[in-house]
Every structure is written in structure tokens, then in C-alpha cells.
C-alpha atoms as a printed R data frame, in Angstrom:
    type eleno elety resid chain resno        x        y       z
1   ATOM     1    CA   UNK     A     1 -108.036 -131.766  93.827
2   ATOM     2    CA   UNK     A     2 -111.784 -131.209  95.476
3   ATOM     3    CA   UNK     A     3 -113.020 -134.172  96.984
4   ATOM     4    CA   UNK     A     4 -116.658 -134.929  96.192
5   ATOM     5    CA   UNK     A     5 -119.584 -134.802  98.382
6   ATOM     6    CA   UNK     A     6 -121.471 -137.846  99.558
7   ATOM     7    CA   UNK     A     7 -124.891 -137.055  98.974
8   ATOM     8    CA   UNK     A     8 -125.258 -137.314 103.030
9   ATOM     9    CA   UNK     A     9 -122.791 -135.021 103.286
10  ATOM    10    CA   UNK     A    10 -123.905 -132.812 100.629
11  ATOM    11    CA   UNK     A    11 -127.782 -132.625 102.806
12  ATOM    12    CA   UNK     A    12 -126.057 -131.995 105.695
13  ATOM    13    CA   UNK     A    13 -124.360 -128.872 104.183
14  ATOM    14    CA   UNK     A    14 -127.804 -127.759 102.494
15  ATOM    15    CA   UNK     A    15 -129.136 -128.269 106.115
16  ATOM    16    CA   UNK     A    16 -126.582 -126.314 108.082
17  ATOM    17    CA   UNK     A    17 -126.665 -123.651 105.465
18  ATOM    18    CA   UNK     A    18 -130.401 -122.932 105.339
19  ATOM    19    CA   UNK     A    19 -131.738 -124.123 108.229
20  ATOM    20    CA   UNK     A    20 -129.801 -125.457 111.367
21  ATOM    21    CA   UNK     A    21 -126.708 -124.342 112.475
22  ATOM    22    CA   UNK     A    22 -126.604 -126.631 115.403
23  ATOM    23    CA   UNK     A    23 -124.591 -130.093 113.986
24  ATOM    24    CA   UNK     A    24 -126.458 -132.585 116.347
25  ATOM    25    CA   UNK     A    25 -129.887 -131.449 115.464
26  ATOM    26    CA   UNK     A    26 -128.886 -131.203 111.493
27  ATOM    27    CA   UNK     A    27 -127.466 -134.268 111.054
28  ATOM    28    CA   UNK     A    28 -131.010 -135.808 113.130
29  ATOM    29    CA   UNK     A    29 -133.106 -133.802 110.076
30  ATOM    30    CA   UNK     A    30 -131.157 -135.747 107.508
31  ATOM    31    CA   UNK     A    31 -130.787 -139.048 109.177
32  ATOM    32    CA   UNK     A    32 -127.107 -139.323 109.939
33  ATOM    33    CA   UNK     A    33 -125.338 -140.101 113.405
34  ATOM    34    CA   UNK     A    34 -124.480 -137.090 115.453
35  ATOM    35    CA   UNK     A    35 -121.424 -138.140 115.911
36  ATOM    36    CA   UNK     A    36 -120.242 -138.848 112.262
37  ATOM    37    CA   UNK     A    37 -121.488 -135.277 111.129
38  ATOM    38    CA   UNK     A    38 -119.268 -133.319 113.687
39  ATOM    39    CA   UNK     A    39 -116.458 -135.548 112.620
40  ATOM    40    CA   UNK     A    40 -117.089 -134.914 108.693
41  ATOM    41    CA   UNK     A    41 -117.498 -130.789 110.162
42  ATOM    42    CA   UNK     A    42 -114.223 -131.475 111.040
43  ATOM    43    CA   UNK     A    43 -112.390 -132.484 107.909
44  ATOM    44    CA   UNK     A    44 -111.230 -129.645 105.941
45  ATOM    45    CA   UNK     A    45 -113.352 -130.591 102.925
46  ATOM    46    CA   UNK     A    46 -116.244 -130.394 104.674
47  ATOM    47    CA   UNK     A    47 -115.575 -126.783 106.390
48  ATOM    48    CA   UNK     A    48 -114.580 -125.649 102.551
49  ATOM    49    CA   UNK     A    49 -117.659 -126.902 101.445
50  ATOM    50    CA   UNK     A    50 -119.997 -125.086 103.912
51  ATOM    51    CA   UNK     A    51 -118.478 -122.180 103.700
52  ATOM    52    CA   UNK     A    52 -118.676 -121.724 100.555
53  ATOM    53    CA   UNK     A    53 -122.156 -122.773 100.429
54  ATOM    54    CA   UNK     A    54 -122.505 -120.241 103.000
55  ATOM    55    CA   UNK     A    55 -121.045 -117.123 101.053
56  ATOM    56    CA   UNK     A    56 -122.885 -117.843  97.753
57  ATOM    57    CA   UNK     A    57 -126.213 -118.149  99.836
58  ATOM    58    CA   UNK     A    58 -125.950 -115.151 101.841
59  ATOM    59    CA   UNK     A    59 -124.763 -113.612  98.332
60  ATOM    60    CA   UNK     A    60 -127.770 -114.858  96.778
61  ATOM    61    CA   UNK     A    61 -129.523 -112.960  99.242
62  ATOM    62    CA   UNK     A    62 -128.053 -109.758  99.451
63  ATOM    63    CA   UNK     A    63 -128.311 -109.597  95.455
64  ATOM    64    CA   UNK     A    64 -132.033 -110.460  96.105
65  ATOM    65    CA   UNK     A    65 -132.542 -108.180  98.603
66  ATOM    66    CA   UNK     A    66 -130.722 -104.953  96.821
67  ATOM    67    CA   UNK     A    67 -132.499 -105.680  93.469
68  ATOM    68    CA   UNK     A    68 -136.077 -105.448  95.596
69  ATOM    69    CA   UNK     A    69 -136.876 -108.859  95.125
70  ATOM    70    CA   UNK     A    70 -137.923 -110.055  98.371
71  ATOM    71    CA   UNK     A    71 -139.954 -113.170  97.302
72  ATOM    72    CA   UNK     A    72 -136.541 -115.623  97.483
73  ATOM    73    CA   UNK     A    73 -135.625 -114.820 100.648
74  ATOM    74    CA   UNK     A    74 -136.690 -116.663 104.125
75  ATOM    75    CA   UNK     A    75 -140.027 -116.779 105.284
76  ATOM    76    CA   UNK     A    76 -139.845 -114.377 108.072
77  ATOM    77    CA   UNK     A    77 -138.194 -111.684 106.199
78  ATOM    78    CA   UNK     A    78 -140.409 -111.695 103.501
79  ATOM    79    CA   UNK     A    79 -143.417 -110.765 106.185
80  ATOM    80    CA   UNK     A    80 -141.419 -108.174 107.513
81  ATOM    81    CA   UNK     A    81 -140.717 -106.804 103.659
82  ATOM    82    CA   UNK     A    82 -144.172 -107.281 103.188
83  ATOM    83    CA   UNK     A    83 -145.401 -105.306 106.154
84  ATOM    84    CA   UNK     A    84 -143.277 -102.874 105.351
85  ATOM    85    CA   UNK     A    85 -144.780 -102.213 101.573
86  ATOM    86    CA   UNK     A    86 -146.375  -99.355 102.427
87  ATOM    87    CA   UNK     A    87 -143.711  -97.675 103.890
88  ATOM    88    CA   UNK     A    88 -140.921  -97.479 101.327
89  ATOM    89    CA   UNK     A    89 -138.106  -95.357 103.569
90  ATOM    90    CA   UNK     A    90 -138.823  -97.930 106.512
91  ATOM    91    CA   UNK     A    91 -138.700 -101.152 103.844
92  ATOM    92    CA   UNK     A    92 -135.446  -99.569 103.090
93  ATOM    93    CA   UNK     A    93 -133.759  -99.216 106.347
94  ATOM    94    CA   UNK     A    94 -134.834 -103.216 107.016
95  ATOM    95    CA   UNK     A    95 -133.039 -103.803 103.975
96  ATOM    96    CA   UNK     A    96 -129.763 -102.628 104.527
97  ATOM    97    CA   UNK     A    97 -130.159 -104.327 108.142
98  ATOM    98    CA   UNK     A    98 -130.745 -107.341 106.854
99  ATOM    99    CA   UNK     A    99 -128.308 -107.025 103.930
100 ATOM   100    CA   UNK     A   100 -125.729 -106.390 106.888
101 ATOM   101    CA   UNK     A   101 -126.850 -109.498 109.303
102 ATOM   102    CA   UNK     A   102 -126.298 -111.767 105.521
103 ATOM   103    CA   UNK     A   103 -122.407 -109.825 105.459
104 ATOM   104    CA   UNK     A   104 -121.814 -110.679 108.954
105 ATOM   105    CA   UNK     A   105 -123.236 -114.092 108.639
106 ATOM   106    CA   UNK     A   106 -121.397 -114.722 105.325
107 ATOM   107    CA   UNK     A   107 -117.928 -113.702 106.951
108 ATOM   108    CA   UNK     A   108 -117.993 -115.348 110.290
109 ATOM   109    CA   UNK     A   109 -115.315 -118.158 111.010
110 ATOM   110    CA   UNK     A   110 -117.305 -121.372 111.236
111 ATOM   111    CA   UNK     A   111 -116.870 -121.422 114.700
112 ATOM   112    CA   UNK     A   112 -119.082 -119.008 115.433
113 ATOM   113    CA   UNK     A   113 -121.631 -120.159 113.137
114 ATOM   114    CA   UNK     A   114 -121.663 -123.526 113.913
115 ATOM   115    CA   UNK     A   115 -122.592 -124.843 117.290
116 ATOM   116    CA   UNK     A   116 -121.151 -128.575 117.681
117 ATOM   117    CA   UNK     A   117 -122.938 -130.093 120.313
């Protein structure tokens, strides 16, 4: 059975995912003690839950990203997508780089994806 999320838990997640990978400065952003989020990043629930938030995020993306539709993904890739516009064969190699950074990112051990302190 799949224990259920706090809703604390569940924005610290979200937060680790999309934005912050380091625990300390996450767990600031969403207004929980530094301390209890590394221990929670330490429970095996918790490590299930990110990464599979992780892989269907970076999924999301790479789906996004292979269909052409570079309007859902982060900020700074979208400039670089849109820069590129012009200059199909060049939008295309930044594609499959970036398509390749979400795989690597998506199939990292949480260890080195996570920085604890």
C-alpha cells in the first residue's frame, strides 16, 4: 500500500522537481524546517514519490519537446527555442540536447540529483 502525501510533503516534491534541487533551500520556499524535509527525503515513500514525479516531468518534456511544442517547457529553454526559430537544423540539434539532459536527469539516482545540505 502507497502512503499518502501530506500536502507539505506533496509542495516539497513539486518544489524539488521543478525548481530546487537543493533540500535546505526547498523546504525554506515552502515553509517547512530544513531539517524535517531531509528526514522525509529520507523515507522511502518520499524518494518513490520524487522520483516518480521526476520521470513523468522530464517525460512530459521530452514528449513536448519532440512534438515541437516548446511553449510548456522552462523559461530559459523556450528563449533558446525561440531564438533558434529561424534556424530550423540548429532548433533541431538544441532539441535533441535538451531531450538528452531531460533522459539523463530523469534516470539519475537521487543522489545525484538531490543535494542535502
Amino acid at each position: 500500500m502507497q502512503r499518502e502525501l501530506t500536502k507539505p510533503q506533496k509542495n516539497l516534491i513539486a518544489m524539488l522537481v521543478q525548481h530546487e534541487h537543493r533540500i535546505p533551500v526547498a523546504a525554506q520556499q515552502v515553509g517547512v524546517p530544513a531539517k524535517t524535509a531531509q528526514t522525509w527525503m529520507n523515507l522511502p515513500y518520499m524518494r518513490e514519490a520524487f522520483d516518480t514525479a521526476r520521470r513523468e516531468t522530464a517525460d512530459k518534456l521530452i514528449e513536448e519537446c519532440q512534438s515541437g511544442n516548446y511553449d510548456g517547457l522552462p523559461a530559459p529553454a523556450v528563449q533558446v527555442f525561440s531564438a533558434l526559430a529561424l534556424h530550423p537544423k540548429e532548433q533541431a540539434i538544441a532539441a535533441q540536447r535538451y531531450i538528452s539532459q531531460m533522459q539523463l536527469y530523469r534516470d539519475l539516482p537521487i543522489n545525484k540529483v538531490l543535494t542535502w545540505k
